[in-house]
Backbone as XML, in Angstrom:
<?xml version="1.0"?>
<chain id="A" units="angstrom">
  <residue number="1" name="UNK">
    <atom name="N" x="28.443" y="310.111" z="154.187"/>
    <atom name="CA" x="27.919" y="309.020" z="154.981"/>
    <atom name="C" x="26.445" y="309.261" z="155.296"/>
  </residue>
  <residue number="2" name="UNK">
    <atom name="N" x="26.182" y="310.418" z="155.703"/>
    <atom name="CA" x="24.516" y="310.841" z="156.052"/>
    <atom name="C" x="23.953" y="310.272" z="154.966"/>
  </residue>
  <residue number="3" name="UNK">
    <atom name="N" x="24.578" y="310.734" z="153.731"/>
    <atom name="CA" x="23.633" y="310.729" z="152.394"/>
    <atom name="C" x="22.981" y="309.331" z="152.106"/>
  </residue>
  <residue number="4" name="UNK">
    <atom name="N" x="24.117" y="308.382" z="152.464"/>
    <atom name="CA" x="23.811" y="307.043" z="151.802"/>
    <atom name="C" x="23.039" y="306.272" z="153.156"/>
  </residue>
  <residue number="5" name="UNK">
    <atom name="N" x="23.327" y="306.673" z="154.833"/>
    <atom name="CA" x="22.362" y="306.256" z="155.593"/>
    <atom name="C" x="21.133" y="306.397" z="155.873"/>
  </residue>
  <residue number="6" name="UNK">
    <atom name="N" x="20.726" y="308.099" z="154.935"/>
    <atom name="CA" x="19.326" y="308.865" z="154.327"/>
    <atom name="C" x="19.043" y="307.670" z="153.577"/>
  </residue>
  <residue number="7" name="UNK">
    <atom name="N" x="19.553" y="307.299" z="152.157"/>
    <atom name="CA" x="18.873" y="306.604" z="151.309"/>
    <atom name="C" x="18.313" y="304.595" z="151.837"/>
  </residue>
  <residue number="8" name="UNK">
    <atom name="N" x="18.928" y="304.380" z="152.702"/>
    <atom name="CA" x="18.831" y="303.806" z="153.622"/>
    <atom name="C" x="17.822" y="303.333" z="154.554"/>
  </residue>
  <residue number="9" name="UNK">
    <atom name="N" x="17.944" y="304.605" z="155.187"/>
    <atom name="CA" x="16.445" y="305.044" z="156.085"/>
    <atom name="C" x="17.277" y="304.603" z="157.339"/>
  </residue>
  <residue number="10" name="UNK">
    <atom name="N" x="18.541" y="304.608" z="157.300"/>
    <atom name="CA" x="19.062" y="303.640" z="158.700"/>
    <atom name="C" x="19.552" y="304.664" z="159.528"/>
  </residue>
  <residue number="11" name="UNK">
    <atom name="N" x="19.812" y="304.882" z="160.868"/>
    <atom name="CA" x="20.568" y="306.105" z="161.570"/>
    <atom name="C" x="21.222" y="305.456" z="162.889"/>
  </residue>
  <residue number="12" name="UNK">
    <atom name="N" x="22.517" y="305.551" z="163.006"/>
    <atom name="CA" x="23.424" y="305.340" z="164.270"/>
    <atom name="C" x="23.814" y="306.498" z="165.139"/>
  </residue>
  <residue number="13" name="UNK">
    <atom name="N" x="24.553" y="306.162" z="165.865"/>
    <atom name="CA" x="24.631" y="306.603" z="166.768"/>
    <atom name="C" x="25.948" y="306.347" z="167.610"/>
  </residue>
  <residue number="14" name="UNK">
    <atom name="N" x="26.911" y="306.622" z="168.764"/>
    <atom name="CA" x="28.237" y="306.082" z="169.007"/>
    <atom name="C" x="27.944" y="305.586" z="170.313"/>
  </residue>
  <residue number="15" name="UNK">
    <atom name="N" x="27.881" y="304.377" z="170.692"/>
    <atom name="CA" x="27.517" y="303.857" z="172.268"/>
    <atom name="C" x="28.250" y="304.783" z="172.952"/>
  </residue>
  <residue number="16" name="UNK">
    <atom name="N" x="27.949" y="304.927" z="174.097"/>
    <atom name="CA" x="28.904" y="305.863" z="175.479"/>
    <atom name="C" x="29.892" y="304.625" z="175.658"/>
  </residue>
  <residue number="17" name="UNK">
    <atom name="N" x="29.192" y="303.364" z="176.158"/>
    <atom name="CA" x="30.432" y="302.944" z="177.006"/>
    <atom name="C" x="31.533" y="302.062" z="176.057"/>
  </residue>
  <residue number="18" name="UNK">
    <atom name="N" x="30.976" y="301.345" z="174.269"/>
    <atom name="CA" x="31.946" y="300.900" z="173.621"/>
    <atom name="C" x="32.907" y="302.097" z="172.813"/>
  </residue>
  <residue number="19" name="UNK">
    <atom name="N" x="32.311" y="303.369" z="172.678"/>
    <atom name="CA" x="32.326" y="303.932" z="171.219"/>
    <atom name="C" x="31.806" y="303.507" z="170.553"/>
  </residue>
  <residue number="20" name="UNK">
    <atom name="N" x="31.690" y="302.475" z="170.092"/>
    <atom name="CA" x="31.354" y="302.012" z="168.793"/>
    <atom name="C" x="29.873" y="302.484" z="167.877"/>
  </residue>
  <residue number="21" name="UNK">
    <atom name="N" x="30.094" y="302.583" z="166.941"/>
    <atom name="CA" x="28.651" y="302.804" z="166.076"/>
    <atom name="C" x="27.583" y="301.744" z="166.708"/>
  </residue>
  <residue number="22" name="UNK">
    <atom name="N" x="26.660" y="302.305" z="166.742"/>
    <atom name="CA" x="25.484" y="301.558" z="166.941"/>
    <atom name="C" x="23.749" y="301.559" z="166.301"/>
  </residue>
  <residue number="23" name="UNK">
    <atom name="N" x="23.361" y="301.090" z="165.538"/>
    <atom name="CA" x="21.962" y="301.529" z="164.888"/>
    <atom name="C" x="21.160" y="301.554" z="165.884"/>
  </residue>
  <residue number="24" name="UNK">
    <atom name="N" x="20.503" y="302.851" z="165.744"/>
    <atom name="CA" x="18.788" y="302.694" z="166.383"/>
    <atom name="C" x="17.994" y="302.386" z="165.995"/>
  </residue>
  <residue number="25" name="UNK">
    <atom name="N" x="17.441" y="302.027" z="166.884"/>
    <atom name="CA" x="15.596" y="300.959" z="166.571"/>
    <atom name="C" x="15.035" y="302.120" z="165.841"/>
  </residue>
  <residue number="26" name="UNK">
    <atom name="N" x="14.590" y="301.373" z="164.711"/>
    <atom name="CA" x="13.973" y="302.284" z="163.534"/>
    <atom name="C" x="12.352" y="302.881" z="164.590"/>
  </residue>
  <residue number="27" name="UNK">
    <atom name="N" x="12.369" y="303.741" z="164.343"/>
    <atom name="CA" x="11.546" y="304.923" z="164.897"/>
    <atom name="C" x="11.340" y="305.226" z="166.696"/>
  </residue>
  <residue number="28" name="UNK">
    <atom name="N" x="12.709" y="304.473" z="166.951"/>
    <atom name="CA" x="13.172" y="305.103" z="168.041"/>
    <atom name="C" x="13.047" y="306.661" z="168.684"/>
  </residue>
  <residue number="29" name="UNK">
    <atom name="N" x="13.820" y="306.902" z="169.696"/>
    <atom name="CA" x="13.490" y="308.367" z="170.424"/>
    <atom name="C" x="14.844" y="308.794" z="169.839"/>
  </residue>
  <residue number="30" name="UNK">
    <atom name="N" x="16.273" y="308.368" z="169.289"/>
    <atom name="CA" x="17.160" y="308.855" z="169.008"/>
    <atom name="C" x="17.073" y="308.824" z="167.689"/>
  </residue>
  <residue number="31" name="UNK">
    <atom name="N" x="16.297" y="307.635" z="166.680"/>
    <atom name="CA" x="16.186" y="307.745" z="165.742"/>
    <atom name="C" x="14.981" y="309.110" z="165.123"/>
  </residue>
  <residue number="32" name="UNK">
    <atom name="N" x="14.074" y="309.586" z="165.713"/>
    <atom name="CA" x="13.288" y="310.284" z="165.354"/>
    <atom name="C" x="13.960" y="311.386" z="165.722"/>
  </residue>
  <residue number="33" name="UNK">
    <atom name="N" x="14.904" y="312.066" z="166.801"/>
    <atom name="CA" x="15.499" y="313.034" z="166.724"/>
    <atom name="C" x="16.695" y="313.327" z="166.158"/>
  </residue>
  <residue number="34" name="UNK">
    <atom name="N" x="17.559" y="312.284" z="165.338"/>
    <atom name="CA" x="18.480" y="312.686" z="164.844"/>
    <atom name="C" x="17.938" y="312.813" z="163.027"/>
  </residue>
  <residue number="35" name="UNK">
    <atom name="N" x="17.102" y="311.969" z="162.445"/>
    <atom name="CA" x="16.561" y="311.905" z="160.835"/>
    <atom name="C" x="16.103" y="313.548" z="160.654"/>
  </residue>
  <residue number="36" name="UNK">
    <atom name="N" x="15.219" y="314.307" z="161.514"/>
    <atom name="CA" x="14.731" y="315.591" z="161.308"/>
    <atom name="C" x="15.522" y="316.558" z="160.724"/>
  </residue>
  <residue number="37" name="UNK">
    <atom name="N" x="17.195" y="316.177" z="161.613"/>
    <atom name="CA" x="18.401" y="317.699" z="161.586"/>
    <atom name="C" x="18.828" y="317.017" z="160.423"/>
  </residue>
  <residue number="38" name="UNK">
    <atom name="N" x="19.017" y="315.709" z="159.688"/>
    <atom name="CA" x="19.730" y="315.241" z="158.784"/>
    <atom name="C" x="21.121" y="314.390" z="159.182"/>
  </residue>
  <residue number="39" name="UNK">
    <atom name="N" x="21.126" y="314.297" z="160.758"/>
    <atom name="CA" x="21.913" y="313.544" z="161.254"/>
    <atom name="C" x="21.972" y="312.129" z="161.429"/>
  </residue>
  <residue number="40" name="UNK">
    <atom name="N" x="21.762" y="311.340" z="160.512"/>
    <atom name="CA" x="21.874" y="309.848" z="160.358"/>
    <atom name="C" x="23.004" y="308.922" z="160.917"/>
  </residue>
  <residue number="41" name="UNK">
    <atom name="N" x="24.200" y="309.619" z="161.420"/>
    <atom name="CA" x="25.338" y="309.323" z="162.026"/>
    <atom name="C" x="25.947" y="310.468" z="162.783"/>
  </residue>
  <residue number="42" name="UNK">
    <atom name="N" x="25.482" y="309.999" z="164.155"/>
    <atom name="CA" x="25.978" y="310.648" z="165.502"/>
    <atom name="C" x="27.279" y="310.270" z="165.819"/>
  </residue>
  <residue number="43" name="UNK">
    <atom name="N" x="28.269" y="310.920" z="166.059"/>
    <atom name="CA" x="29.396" y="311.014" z="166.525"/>
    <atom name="C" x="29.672" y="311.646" z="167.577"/>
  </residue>
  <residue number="44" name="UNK">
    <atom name="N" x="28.663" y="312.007" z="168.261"/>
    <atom name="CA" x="29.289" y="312.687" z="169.651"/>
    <atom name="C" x="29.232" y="312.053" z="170.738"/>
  </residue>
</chain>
């Protein structure tokens, strides 16, 4: 899943209060700290 949200350029994240996946605003504060580690999809 990272791989193909890398090729992408897209990165989510899991809301607190739905769960649900959620994209971040491209060059966001969650988006710029999760693309660095290779984490394009947050699950925690």
């Amino acid at each position: 899943m990272n791989a193909f949200l890398e090729a992408l350029g897209i990165s989510f994240r899991r809301d607190a209060r739905s769960r649900g996946p959620r994209i971040n605003k491209l060059d966001g504060q969650l988006d710029r700290e999760q693309k660095p580690r290779g984490e394009y999809y947050d699950d925690a």
